[in-house]
MARGUBA-222765 format. One record per residue (C-alpha): residue number from 1; chain; x, y, z. Coordinates in steps of 0.05 Angstrom, whole numbers. Example, Ala and Ser with C-alpha at 12.3 -4.5 7.8 and 13.67 -1.06 7.14 Angstrom:
2
ATOM nuvex semar     c1     c2     c3
ATOM     1     A    246    -90    156
ATOM     2     A    273    -21    143
***
This chain:
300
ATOM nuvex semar     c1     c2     c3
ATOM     1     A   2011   2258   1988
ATOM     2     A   1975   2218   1947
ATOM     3     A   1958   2224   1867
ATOM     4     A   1896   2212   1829
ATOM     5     A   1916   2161   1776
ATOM     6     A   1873   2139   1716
ATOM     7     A   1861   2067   1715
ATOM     8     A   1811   2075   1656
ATOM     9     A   1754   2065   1701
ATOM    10     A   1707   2128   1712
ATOM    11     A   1737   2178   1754
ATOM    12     A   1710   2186   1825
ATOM    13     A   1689   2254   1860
ATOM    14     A   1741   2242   1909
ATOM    15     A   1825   2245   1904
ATOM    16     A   1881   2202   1928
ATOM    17     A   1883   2250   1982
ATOM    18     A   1810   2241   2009
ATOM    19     A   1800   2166   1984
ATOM    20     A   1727   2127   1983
ATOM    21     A   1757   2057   2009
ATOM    22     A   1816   2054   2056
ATOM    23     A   1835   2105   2120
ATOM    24     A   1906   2119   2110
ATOM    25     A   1962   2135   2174
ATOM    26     A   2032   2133   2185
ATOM    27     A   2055   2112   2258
ATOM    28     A   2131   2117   2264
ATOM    29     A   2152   2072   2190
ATOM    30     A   2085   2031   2200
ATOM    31     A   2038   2046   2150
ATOM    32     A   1962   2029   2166
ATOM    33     A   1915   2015   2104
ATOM    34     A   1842   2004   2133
ATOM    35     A   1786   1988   2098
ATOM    36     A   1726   2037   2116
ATOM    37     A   1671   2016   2086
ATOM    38     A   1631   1977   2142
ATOM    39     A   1563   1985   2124
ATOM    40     A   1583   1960   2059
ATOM    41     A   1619   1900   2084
ATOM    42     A   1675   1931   2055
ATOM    43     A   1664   1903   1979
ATOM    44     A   1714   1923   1928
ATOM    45     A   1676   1979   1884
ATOM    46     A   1708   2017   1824
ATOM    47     A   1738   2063   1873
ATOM    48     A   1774   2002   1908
ATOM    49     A   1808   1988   1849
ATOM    50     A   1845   2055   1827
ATOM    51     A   1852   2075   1898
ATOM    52     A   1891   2006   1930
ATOM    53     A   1943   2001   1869
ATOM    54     A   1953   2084   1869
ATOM    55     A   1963   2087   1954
ATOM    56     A   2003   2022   1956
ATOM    57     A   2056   2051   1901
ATOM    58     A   2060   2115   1935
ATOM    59     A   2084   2088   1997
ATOM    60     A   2128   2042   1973
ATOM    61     A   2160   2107   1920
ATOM    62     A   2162   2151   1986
ATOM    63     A   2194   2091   2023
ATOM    64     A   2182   2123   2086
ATOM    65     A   2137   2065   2109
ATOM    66     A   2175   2004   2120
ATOM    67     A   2115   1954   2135
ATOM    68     A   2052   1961   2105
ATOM    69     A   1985   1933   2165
ATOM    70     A   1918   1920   2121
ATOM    71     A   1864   1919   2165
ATOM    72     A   1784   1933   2161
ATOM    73     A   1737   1955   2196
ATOM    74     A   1671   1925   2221
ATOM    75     A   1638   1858   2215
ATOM    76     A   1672   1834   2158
ATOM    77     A   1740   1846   2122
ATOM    78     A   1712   1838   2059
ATOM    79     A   1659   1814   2017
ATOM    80     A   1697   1812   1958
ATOM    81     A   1683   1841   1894
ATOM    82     A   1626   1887   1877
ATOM    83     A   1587   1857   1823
ATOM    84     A   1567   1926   1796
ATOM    85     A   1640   1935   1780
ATOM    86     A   1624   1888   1725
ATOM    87     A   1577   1930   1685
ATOM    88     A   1604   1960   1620
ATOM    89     A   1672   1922   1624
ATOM    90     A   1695   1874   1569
ATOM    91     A   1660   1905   1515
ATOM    92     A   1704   1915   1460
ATOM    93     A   1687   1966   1398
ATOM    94     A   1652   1950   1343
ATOM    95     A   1704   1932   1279
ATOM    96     A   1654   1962   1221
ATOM    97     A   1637   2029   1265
ATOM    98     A   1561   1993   1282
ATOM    99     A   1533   1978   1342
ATOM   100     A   1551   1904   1350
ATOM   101     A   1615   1894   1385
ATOM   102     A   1661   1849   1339
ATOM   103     A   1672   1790   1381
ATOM   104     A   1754   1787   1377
ATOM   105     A   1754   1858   1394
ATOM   106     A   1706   1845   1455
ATOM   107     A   1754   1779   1479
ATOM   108     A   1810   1821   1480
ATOM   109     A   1776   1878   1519
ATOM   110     A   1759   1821   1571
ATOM   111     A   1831   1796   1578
ATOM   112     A   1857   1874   1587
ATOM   113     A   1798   1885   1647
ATOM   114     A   1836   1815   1680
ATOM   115     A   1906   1853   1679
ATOM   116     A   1877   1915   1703
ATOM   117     A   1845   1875   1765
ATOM   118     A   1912   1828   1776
ATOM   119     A   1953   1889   1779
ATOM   120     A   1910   1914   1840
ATOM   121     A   1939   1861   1887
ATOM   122     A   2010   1857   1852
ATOM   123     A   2014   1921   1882
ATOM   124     A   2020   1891   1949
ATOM   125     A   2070   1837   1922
ATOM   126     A   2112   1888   1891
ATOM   127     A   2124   1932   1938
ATOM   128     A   2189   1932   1972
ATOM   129     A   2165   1927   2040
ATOM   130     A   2126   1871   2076
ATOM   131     A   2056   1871   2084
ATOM   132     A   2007   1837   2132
ATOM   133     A   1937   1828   2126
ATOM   134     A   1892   1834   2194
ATOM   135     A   1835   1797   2180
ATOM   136     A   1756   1799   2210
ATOM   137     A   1700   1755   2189
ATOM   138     A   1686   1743   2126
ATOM   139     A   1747   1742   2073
ATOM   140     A   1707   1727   2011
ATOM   141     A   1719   1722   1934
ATOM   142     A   1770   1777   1913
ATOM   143     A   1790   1790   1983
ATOM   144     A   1828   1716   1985
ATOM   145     A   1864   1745   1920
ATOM   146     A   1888   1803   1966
ATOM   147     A   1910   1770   2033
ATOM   148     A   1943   1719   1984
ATOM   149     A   1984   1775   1954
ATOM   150     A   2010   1795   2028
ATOM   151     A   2069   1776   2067
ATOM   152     A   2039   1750   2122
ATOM   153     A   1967   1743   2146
ATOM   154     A   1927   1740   2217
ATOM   155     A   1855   1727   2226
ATOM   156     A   1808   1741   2291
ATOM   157     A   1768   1674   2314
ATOM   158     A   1708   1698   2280
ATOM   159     A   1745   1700   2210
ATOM   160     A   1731   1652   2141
ATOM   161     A   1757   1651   2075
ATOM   162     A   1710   1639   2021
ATOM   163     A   1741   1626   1943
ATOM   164     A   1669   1652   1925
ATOM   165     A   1679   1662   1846
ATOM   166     A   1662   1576   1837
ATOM   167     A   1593   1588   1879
ATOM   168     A   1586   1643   1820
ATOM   169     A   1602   1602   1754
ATOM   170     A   1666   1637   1753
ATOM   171     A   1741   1619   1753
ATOM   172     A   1782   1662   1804
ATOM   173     A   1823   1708   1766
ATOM   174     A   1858   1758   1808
ATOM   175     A   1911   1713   1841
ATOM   176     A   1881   1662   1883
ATOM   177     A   1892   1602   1841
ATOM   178     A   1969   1625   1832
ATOM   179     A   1987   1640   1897
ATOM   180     A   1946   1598   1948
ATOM   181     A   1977   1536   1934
ATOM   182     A   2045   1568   1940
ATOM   183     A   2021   1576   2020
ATOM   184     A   1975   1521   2035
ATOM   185     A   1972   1457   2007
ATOM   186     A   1957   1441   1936
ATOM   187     A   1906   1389   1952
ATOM   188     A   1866   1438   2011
ATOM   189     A   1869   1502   1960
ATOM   190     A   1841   1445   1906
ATOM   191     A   1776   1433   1955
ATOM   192     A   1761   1510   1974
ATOM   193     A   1774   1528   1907
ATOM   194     A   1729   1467   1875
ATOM   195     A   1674   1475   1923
ATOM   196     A   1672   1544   1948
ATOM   197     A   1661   1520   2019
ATOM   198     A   1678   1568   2073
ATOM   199     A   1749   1563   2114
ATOM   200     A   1743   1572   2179
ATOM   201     A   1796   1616   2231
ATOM   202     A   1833   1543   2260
ATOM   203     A   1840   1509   2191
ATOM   204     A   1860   1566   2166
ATOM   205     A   1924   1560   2216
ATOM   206     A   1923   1491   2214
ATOM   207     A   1941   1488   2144
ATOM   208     A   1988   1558   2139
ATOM   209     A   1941   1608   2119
ATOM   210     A   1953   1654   2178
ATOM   211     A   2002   1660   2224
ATOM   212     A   1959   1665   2278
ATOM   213     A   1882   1668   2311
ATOM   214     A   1859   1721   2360
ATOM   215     A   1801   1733   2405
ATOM   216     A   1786   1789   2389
ATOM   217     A   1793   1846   2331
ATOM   218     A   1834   1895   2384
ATOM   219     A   1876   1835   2407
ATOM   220     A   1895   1820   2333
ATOM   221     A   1907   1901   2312
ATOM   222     A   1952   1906   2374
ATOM   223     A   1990   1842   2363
ATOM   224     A   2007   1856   2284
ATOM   225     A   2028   1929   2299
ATOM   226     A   2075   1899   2346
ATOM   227     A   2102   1847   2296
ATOM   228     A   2101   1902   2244
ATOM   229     A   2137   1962   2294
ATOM   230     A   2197   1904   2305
ATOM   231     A   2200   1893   2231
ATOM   232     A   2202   1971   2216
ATOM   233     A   2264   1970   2261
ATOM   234     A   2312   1918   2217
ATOM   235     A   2346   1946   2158
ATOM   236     A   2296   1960   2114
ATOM   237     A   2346   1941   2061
ATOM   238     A   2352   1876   2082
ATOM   239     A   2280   1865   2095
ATOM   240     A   2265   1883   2018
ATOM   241     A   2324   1841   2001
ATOM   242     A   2290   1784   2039
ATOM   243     A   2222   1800   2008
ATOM   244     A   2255   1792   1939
ATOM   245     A   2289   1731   1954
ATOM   246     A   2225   1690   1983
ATOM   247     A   2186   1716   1925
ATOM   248     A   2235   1698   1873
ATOM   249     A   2253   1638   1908
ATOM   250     A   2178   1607   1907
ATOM   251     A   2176   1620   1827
ATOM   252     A   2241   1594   1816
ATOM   253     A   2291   1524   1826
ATOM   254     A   2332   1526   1888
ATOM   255     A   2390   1538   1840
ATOM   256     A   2358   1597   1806
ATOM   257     A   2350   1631   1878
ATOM   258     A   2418   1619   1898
ATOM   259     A   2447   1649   1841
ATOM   260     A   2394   1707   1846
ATOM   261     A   2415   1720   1912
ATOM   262     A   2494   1722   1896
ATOM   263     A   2481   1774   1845
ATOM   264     A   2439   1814   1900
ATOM   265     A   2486   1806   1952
ATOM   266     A   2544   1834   1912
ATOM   267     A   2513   1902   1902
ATOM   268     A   2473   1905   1977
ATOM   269     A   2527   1865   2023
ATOM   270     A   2572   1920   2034
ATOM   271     A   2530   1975   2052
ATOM   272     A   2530   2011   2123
ATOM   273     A   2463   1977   2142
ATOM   274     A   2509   1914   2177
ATOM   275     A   2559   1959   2208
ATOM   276     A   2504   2002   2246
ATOM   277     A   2472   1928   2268
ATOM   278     A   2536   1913   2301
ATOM   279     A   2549   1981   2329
ATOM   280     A   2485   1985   2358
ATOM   281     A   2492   1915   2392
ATOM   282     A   2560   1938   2424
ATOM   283     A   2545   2008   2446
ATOM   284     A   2464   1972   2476
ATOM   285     A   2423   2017   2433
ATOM   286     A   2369   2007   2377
ATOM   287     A   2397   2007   2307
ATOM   288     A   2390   2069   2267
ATOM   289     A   2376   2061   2195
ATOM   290     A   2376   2106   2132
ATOM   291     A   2297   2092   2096
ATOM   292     A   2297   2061   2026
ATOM   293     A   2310   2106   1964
ATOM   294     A   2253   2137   1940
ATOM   295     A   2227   2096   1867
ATOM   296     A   2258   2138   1816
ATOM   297     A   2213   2187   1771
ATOM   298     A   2223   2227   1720
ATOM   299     A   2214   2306   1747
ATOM   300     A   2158   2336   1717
***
């Protein structure tokens, strides 16, 4: 199902189809995208990198998923980002054919390896439907650039967030700093992300980060699936056009939405998705909805 797709770093042994990182299932039009790397602590190697952006835009081109559930596996969801990852990148070519990289050359090869990373977790934005991040212990460095990318996120007692690139010298890059204080308050994402101290599980839903706190790792898998299984049930049409609106709608005036949301309306309104709703509702039945359209692509 899935494709091997270069994302100029080194090709791995392994395929799309038998990926390094993440356990991929289907369950009804929930798709479940685990990390499985435990005795790693999960950390985002190179193979993270192609593998996340290529599985994410597969399911959302198939569009037979309608909800997307990251989870992990073992003590922590994440310890971020492998530092190996780092070696050899933003090293541009030398302009005279010697050995020394030219230094414009080598500043522009650095701000290309910062796309390449950012488009990782716009993946997860992008895609048409929603998706929720389970979280476990630590969430750390790049992994508060990915659950900040998700719809929704959920976090088991034991669970912190960590903005760990200031405890490194370094400036989060990979989303953090744009999207966190479009969830949590600018002032709170201000202290974690000027001191690097460590968020715990009730702050964390004190101040919006997650929707919710769990006991336990089970008790959180089996209360997202449920929240994702009713989601998969709406019109998935109307769920995207609800995913487009709140995204547009944070990066945009009130007026801007509204009128984004006119134009949308006028092409998705009249579909059959509202007529089944109420059909359903009179004759006491679930709703029965048509997927998505697959993304469009170009026949080979």
């Amino acid at each position: 199902m899935y494709q091997v797709v270069d994302f100029k770093l080194p090709a791995q042994e392994r395929t799309m189809e038998n990926p390094t990182c993440f356990d991929v299932s289907l369950d009804g039009h929930v798709a479940k995208l685990e990390l499985c790397r435990p005795e790693a602590f999960n950390s985002m190697n190179r193979a993270f990198w192609r593998e996340l952006p290529a599985i994410v835009d597969e399911l959302d081109a198939e569009a037979e998923a309608r909800v997307i559930v990251l989870s992990s596996t073992g003590k922590h969801f994440t310890a971020g980002m492998d530092l190996a990852v780092f070696d050899g990148i933003g090293q541009g070519p030398a302009s005279d054919g010697g050995e020394t990289p030219e230094i414009g050359r080598t500043r522009a090869a650095t701000r290309d390896s910062v796309f390449f990373f950012q488009e990782a977790f716009n993946a997860l934005e992008q895609a048409r439907m929603p998706v929720i991040a389970a979280i476990q212990g630590g969430c750390i460095g790049g992994g508060v650039d990915m659950i900040s990318a998700c719809d929704m996120r959920y976090c088991t007692e034991d669970a912190f967030f960590c903005i760990q690139e200031i405890n490194l010298g370094l400036t989060a890059d990979v989303g953090t700093l744009q999207r966190l204080p479009k969830i949590i308050p600018e002032g709170v994402a201000r202290e974690y992300a000027y001191t690097g101290r460590r968020m715990p599980a009730a702050r964390a839903q004190e101040v919006g980060l997650v929707n919710g706190v769990y006991p336990s790792h089970e008790a959180m898998l089996t209360d997202v699936l449920e929240i994702a299984h009713e989601i998969a049930e709406k019109s998935p049409l109307a769920v995207w056009g609800s995913k487009e609106m709140l995204n547009f709608s944070r990066d945009h005036s009130v007026h801007e939405g509204l009128q984004h949301i006119a134009t949308w309306q006028s092409g998705m309104f009249f579909g059959q998705d509202m007529a089944e709703a109420f059909r359903a509702k009179q004759e006491k039945r679930a709703p029965e909805f048509a997927n998505l359209p697959k993304r469009f692509r170009l026949p080979e």
